[in-house]
Backbone as CSV, one residue per row, in Angstrom:
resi,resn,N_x,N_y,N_z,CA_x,CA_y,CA_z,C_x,C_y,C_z
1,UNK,2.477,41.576,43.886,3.010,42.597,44.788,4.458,42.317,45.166
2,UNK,5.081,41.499,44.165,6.139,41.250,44.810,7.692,42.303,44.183
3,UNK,6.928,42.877,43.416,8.133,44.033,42.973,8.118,45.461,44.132
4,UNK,9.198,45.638,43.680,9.203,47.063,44.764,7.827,48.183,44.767
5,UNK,7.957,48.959,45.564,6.343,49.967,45.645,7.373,50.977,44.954
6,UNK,6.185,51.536,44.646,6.749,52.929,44.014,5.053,53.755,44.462
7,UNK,6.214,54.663,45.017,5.273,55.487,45.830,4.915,56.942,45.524
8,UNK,3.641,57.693,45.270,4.084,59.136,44.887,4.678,60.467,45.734
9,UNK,5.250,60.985,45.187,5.746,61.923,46.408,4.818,63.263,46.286
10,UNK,5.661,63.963,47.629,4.403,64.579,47.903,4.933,66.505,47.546
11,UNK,3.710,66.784,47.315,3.718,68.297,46.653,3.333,69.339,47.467
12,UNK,4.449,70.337,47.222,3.611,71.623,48.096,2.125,71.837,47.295
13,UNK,1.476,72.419,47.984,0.112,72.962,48.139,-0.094,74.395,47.425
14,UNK,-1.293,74.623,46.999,-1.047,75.761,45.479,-0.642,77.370,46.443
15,UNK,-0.050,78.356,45.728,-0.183,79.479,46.334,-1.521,79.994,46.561
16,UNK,-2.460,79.483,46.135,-3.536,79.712,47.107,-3.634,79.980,48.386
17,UNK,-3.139,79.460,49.238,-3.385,79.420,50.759,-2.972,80.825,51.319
18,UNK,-1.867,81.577,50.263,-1.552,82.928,50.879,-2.852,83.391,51.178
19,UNK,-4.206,83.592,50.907,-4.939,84.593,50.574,-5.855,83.903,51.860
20,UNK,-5.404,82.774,52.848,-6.254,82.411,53.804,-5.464,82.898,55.040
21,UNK,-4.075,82.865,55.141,-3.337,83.315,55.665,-3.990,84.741,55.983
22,UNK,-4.196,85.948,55.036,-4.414,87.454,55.044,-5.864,87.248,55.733
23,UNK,-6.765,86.177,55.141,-8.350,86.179,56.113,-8.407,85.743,57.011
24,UNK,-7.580,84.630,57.425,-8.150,83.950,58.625,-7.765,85.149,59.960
25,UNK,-9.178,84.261,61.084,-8.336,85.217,61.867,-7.030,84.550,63.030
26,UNK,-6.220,85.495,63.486,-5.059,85.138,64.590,-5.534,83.951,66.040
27,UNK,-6.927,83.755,66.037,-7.384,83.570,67.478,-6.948,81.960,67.346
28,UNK,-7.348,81.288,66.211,-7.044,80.095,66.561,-5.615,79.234,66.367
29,UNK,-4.859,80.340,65.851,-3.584,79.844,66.316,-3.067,80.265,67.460
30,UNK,-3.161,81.491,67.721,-3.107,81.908,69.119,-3.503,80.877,70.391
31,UNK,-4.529,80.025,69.632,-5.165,78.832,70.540,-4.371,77.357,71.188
32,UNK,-3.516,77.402,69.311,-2.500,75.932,69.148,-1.295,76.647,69.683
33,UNK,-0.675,78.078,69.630,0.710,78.007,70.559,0.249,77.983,72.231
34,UNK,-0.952,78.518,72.575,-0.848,78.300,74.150,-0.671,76.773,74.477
35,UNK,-1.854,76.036,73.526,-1.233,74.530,74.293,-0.291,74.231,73.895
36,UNK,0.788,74.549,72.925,2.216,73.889,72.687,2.700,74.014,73.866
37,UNK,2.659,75.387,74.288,3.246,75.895,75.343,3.651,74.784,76.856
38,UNK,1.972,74.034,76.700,2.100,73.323,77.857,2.941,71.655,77.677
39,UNK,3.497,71.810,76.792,4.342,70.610,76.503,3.523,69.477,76.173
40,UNK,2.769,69.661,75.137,1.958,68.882,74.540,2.033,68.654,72.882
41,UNK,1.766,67.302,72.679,2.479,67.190,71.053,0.377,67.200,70.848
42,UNK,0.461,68.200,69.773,-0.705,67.584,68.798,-1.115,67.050,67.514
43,UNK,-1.727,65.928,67.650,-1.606,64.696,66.851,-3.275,64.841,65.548
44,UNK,-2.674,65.329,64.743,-4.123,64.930,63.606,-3.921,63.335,63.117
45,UNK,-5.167,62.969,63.265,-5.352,61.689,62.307,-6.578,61.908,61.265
46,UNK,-6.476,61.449,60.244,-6.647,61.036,58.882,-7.421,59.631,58.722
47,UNK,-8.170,59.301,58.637,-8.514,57.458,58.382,-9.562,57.170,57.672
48,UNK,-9.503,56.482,56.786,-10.668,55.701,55.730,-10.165,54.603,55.618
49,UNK,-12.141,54.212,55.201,-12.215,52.712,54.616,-12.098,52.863,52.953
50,UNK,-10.696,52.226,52.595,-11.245,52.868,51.129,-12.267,51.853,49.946
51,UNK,-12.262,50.719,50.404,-13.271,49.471,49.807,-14.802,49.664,50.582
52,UNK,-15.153,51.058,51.284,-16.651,51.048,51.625,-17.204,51.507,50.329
53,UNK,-17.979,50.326,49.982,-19.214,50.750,48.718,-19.532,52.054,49.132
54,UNK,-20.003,52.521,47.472,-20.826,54.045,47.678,-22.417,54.030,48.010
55,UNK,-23.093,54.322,48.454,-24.010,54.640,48.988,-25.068,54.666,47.740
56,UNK,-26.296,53.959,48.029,-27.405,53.432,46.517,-27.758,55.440,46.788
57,UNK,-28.464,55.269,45.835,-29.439,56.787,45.426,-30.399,56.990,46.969
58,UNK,-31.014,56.060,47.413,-31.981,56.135,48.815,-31.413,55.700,50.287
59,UNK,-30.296,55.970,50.250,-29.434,55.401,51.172,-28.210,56.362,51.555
60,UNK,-28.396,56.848,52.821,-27.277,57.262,53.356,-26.254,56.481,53.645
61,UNK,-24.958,57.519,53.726,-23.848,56.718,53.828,-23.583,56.232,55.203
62,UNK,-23.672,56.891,56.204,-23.474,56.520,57.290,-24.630,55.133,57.882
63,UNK,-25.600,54.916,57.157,-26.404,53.704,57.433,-26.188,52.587,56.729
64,UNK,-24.866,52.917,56.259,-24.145,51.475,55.508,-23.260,50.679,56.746
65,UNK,-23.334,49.074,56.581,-22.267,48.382,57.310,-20.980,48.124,56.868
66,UNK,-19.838,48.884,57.658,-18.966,48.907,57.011,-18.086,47.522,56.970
67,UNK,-17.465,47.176,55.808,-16.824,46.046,55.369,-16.089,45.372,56.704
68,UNK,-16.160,43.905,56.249,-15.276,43.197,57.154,-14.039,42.687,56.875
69,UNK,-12.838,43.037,57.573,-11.543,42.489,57.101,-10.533,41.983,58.167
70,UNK,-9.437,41.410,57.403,-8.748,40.451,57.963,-7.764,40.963,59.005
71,UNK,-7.465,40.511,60.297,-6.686,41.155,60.818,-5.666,40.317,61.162
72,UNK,-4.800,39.177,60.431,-3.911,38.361,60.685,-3.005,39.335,59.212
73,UNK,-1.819,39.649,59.887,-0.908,40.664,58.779,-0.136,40.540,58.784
74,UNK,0.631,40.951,57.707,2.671,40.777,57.726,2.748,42.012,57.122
75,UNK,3.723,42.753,57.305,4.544,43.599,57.137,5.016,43.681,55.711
76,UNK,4.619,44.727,54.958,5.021,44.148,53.645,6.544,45.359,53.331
77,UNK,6.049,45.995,53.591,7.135,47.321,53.062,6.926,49.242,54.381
78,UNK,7.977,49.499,54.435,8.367,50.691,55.255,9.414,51.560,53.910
79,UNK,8.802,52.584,54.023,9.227,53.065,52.850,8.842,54.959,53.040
80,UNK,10.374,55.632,53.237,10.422,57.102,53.567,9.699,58.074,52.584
81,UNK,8.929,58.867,52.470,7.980,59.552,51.888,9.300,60.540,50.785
82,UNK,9.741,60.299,49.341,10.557,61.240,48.914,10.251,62.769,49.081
83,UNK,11.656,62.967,49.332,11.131,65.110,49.434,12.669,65.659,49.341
84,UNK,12.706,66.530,49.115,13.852,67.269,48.670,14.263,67.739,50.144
85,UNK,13.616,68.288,50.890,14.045,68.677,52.653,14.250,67.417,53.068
86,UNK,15.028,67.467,53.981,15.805,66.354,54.943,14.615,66.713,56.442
87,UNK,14.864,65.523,56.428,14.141,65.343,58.265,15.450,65.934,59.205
88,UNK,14.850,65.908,60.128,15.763,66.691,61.310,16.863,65.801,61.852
89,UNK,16.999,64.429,61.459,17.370,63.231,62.173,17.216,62.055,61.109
90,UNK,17.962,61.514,60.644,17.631,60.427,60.249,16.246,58.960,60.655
91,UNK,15.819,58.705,60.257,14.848,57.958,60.930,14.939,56.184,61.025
92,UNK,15.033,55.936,62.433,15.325,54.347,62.407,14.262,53.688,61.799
93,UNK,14.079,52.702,60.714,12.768,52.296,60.236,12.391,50.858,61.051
94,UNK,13.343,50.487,62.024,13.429,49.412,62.169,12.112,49.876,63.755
95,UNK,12.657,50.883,64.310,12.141,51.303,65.528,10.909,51.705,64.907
96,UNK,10.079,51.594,63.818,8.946,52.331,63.715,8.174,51.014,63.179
97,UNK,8.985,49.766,62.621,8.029,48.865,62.512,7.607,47.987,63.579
98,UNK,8.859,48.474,64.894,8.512,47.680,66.096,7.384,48.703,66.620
99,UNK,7.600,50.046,66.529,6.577,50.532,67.360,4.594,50.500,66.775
100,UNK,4.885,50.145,65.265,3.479,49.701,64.517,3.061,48.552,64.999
101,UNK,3.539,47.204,65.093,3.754,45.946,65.422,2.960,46.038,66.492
102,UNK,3.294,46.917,67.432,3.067,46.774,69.142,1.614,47.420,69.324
103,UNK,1.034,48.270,68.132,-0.031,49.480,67.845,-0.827,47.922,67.525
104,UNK,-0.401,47.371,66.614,-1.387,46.065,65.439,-1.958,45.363,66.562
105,UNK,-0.730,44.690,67.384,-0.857,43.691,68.291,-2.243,44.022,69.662
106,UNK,-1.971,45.295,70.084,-2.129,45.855,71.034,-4.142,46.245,70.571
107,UNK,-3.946,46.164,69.722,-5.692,46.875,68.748,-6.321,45.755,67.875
108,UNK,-6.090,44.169,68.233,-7.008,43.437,67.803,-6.158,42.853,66.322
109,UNK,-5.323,43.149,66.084,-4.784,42.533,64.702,-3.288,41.369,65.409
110,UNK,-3.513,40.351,64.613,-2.616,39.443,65.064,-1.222,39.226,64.095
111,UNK,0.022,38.750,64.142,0.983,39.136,63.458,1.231,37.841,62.835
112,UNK,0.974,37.202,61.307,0.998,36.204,60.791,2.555,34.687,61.365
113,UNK,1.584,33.996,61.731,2.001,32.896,62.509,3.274,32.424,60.887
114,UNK,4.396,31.590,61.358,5.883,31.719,60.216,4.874,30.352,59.451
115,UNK,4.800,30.131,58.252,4.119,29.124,57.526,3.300,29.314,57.103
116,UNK,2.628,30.517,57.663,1.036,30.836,57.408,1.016,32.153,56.282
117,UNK,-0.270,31.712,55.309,-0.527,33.590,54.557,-1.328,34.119,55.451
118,UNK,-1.043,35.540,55.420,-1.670,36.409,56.138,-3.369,36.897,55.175
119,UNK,-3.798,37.456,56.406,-4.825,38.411,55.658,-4.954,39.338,54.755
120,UNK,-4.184,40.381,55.535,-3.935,41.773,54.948,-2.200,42.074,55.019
121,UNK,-2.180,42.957,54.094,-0.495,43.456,54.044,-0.322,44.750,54.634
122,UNK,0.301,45.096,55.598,0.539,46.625,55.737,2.211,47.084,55.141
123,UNK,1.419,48.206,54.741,2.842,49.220,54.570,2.866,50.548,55.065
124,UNK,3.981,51.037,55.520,4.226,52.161,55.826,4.697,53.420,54.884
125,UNK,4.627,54.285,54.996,5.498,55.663,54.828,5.624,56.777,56.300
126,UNK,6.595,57.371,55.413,6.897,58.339,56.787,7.622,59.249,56.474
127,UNK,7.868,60.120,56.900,8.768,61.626,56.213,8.040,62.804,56.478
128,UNK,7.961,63.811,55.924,7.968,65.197,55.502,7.217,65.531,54.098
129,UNK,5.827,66.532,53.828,5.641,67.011,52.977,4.532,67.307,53.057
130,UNK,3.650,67.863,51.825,2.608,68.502,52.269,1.166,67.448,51.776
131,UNK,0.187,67.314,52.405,-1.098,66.592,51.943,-2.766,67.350,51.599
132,UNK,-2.967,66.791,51.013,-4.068,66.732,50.486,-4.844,67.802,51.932
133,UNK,-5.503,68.994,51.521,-5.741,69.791,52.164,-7.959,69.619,52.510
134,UNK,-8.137,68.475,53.841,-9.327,67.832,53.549,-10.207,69.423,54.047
135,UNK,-10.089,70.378,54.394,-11.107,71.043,54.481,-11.323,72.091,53.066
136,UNK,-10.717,71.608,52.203,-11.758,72.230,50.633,-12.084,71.382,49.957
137,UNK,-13.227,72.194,49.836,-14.632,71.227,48.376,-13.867,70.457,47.923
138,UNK,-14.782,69.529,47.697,-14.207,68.552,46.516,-12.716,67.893,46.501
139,UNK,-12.286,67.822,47.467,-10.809,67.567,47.761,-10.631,65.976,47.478
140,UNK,-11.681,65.508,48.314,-11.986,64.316,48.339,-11.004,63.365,49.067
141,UNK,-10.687,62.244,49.179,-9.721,61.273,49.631,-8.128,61.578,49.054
142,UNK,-7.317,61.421,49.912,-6.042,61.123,49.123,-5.809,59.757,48.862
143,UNK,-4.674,59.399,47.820,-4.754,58.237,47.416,-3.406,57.730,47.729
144,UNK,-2.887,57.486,48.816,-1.555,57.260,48.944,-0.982,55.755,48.493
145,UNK,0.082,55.708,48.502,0.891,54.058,48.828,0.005,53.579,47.348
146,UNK,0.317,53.854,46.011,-0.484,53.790,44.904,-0.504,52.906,44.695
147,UNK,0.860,52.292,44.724,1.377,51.105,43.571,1.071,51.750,42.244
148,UNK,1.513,52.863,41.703,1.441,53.108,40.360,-0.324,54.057,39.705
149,UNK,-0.818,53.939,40.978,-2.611,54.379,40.765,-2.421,55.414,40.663
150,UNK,-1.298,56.504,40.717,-1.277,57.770,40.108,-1.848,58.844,41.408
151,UNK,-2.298,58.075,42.695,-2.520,58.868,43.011,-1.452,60.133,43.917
152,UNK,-2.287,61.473,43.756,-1.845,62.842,44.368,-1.948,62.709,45.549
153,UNK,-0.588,63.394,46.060,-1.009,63.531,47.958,-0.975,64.842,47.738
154,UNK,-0.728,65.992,46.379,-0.679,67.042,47.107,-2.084,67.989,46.670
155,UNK,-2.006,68.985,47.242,-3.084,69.724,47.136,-3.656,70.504,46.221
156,UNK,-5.161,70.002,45.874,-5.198,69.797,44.734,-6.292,71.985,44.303
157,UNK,-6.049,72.094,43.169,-6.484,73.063,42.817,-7.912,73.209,42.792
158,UNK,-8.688,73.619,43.872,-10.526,73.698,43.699,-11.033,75.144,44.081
159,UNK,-12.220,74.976,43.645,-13.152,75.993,44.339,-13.524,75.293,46.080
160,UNK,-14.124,76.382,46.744,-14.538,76.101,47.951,-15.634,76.662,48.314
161,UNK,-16.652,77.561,47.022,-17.788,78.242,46.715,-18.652,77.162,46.292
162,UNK,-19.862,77.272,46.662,-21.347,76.767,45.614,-21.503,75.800,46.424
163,UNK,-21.343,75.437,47.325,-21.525,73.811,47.792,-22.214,73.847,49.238
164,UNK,-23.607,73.829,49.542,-24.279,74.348,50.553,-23.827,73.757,51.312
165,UNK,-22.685,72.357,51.770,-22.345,71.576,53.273,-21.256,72.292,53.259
166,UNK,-20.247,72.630,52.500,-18.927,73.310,52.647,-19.198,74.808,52.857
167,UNK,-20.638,75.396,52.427,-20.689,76.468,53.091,-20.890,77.040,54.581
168,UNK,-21.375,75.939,55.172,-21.808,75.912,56.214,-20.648,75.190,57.069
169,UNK,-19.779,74.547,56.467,-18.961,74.520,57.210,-17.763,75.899,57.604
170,UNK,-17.644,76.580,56.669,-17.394,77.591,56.648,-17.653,78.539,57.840
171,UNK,-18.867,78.236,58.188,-19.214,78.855,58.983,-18.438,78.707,60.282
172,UNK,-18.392,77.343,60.427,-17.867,76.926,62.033,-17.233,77.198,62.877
173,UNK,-17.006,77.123,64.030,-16.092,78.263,65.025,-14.842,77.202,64.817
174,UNK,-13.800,77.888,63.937,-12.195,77.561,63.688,-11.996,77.060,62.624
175,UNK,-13.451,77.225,61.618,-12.705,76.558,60.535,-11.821,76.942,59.796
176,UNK,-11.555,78.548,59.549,-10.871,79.469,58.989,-9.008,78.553,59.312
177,UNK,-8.991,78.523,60.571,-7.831,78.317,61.115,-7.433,77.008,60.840
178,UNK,-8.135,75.822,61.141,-7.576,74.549,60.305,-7.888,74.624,58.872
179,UNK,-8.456,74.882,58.224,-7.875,75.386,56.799,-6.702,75.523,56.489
180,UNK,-6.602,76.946,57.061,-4.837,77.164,56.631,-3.663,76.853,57.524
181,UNK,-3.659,76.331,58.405,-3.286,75.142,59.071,-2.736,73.437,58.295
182,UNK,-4.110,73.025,57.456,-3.648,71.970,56.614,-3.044,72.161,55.662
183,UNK,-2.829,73.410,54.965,-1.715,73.574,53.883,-0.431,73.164,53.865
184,UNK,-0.198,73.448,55.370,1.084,73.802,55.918,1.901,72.518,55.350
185,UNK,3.007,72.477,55.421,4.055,71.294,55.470,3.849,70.274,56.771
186,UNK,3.673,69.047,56.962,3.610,68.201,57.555,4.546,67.119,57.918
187,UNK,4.796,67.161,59.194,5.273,65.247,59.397,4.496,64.017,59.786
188,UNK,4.437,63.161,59.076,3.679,62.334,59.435,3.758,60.779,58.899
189,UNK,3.201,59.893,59.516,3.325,58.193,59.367,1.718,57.903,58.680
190,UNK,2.187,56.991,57.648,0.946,56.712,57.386,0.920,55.053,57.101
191,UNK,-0.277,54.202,57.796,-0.409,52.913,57.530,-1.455,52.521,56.841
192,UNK,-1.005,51.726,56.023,-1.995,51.076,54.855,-1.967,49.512,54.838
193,UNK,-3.045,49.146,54.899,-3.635,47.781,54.499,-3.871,47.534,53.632
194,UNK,-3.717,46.409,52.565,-3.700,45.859,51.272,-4.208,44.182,51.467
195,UNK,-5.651,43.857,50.953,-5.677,42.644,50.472,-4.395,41.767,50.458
196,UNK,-4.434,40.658,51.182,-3.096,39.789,50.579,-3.751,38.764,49.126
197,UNK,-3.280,38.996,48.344,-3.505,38.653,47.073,-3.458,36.717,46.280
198,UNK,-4.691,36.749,46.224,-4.531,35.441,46.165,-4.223,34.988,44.524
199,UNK,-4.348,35.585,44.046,-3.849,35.563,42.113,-2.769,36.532,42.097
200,UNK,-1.405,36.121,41.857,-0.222,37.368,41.959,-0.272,37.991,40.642
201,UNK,-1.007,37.739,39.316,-1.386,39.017,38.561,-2.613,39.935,38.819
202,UNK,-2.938,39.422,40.159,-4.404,40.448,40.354,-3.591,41.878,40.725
203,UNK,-4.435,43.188,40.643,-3.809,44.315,40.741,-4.320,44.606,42.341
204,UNK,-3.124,45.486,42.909,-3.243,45.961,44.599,-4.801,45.987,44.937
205,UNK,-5.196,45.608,45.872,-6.587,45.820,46.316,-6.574,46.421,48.373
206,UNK,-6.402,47.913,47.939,-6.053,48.461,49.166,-7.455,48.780,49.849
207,UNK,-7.029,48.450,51.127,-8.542,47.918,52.813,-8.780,49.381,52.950
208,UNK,-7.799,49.827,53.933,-7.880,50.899,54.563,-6.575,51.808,55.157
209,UNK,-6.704,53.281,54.813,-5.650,53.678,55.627,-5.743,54.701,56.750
210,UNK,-4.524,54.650,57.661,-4.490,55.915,58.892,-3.562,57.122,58.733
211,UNK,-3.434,57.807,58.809,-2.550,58.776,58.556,-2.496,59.641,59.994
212,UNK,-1.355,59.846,60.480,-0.891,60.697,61.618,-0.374,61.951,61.334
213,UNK,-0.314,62.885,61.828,0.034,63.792,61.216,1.364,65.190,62.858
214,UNK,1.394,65.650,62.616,2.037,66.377,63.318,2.582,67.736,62.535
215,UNK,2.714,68.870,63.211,3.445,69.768,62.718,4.736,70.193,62.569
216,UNK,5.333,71.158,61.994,6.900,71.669,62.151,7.696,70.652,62.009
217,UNK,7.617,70.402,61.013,9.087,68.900,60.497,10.009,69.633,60.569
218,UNK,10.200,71.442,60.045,11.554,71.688,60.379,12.338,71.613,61.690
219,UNK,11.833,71.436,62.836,12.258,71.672,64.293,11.837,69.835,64.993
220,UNK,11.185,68.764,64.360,10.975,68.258,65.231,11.341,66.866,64.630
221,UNK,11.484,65.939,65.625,11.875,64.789,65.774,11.268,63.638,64.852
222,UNK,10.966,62.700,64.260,10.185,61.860,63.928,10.590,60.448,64.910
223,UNK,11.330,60.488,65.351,12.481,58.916,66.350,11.431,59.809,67.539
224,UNK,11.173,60.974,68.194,11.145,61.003,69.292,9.181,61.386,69.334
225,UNK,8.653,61.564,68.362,7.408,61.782,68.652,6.907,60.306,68.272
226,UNK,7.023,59.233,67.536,6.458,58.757,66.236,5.448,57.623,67.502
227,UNK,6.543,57.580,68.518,5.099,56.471,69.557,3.573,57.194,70.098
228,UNK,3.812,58.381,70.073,3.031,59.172,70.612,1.624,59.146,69.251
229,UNK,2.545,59.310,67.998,1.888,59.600,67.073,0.894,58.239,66.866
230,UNK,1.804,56.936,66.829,1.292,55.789,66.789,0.082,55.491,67.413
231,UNK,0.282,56.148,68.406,-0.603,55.179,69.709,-1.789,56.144,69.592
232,UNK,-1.932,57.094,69.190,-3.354,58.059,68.978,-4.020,57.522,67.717
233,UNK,-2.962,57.213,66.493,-3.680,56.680,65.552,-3.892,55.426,65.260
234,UNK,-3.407,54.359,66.296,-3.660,53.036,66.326,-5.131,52.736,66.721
235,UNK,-5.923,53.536,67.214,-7.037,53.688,67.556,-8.087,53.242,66.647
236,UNK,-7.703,54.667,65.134,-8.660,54.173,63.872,-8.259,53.480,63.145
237,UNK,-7.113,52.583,63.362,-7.361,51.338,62.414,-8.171,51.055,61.427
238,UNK,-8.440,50.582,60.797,-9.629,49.901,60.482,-10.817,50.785,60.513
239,UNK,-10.487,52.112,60.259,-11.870,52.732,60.578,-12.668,54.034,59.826
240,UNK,-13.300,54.382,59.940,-13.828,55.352,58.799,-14.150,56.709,59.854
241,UNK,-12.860,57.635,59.684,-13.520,59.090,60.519,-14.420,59.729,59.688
242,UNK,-15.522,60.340,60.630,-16.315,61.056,59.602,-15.922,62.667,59.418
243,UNK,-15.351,62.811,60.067,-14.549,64.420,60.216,-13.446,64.586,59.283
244,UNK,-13.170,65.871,58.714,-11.967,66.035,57.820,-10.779,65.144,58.816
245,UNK,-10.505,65.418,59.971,-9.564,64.786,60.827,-9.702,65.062,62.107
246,UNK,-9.104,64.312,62.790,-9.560,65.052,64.561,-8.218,64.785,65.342
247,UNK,-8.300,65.538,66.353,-6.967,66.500,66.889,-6.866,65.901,68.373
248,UNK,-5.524,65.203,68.427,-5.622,64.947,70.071,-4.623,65.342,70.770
249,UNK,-4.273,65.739,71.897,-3.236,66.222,72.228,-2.882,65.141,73.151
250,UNK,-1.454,65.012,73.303,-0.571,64.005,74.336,0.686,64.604,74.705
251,UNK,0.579,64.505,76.321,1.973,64.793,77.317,2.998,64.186,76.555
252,UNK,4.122,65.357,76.698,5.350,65.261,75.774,5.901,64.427,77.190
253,UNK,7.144,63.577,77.399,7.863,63.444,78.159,8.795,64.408,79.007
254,UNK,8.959,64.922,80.056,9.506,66.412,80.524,11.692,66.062,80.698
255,UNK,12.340,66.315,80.079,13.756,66.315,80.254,13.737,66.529,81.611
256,UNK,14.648,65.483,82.248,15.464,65.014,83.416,16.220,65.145,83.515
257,UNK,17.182,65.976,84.440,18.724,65.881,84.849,18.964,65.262,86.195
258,UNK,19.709,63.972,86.384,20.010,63.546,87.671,21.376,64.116,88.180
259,UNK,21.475,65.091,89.052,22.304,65.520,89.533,23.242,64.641,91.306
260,UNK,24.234,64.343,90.641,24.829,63.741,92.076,25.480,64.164,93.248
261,UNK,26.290,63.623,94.708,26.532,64.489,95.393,27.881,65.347,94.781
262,UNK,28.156,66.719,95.181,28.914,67.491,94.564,29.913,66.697,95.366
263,UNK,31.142,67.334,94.975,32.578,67.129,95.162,33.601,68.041,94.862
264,UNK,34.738,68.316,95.900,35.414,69.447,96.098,36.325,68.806,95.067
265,UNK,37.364,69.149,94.145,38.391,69.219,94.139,39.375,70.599,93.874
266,UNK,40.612,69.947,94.881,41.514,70.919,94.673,42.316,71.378,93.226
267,UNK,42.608,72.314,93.461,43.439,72.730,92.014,45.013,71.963,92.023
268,UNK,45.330,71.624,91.211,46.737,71.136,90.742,47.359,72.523,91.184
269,UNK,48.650,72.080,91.736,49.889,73.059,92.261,50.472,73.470,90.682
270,UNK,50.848,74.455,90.615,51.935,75.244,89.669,52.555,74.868,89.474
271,UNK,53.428,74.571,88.216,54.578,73.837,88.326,55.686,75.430,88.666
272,UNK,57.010,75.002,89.427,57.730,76.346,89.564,58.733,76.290,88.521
């Protein structure tokens, strides 16, 4: 792992989604601008275990114990998601590995003592673009931070017919609306854990990742949301959501003006 990452970039999403746009109905976005309204950022997270064995033939998945891993880590790589659109702001990477650091520290993972190998490796991305759209069939996992595994973040071409759990999800009150909702263009941080490698020709052996997500990269900050974003998804660490993703909302900070005591001054005389 000691050569550079090479990372895949990320793809708009098929013209498909026009035709969810024309069905869905207005109510549940109508839903997400009232709470914008109230000065609230909302935060999707994303998270798998991606080393949880698959499930025997007589065995559900959720009655599996999920894997145990290392939480002594170093920092391996921070690395901007390529895209042809520019972020709104340049992004400090330095301020986002302090603000991960403080997420690791703060949630049970310890930060490898100077002399010592670590457990696990994390890496970052961060930027702008579109992902893997988890409420259609067969979509399955995205495969980010590849190292070369080829995998797609963008959205991939399926049916969303024939499949009696996806039909019924269908059904659900809003699914219409996060549907075409996840098409959309995204900003977001994503952290990944990697085996620290004890044979340096063994190939990447990636733990688990989180993905944060947020909307409107054209209008919004990544320097000014990304703690907010952090600290909702520092949570699933290490963890396996069972939901396409789940949605939290957090108080934006409200702009302050300190105004001081006024003061007269006179006008400068004319010159004659």
């Amino acid at each position: 792992m000691a050569g550079s990452e090479k990372f895949p970039a990320f793809r708009p999403g098929p013209a498909s989604a026009l035709r969810w746009l024309l069905a869905a109905g207005c109510l549940g976005l109508i839903a997400n601008a009232a709470r914008a309204q109230d000065n609230e950022l909302d935060v999707q997270v994303r998270s798998s275990l991606v080393d949880k064995p698959l499930p025997g033939p007589f065995e559900k998945s959720d009655m599996q114990q999920a894997p145990v891993h290392g939480k002594i880590y170093g920092i391996l790589a921070v690395q901007p998601i390529p895209s042809e659109d520019k972020l709104v702001k340049p992004v400090d990477a330095n301020l986002l590995v302090g603000l991960v650091v403080n997420e690791l520290n703060t949630h049970g993972f310890t930060m490898v003592p100077k002399g010592q190998k670590p457990e696990i490796l994390i890496t970052m991305m961060y930027g702008r673009g579109w992902l893997t759209n988890p409420y259609m069939a067969g979509a399955g996992k995205e495969t980010p931070d590849g190292y070369g595994s080829g995998g797609n973040l963008g959205a991939p071409q399926v049916s969303i017919t024939g499949i009696p759990t996806q039909n019924m999800k269908e059904k659900g009150n809003g699914f219409e609306s996060k549907l075409q909702r996840a098409e959309f263009e995204k900003l977001c941080i994503r952290v990944t854990a990697w085996k620290y490698p004890t044979d340096p020709k063994a190939k990447p052996h990636q733990l688990w990742n989180t993905t944060m997500i947020v909307d409107d990269p054209d209008h919004r900050d990544l320097n000014a949301v990304a703690a907010k974003m952090l600290e909702v998804g520092a949570q699933y660490f290490d963890k396996d959501i069972k939901e396409e993703e789940i949605d939290v909302y957090k108080p934006m900070p409200e702009g302050q003006v300190n105004v001081g005591t006024p003061q007269v001054v006179e006008p400068k005389p004319k010159d004659k």
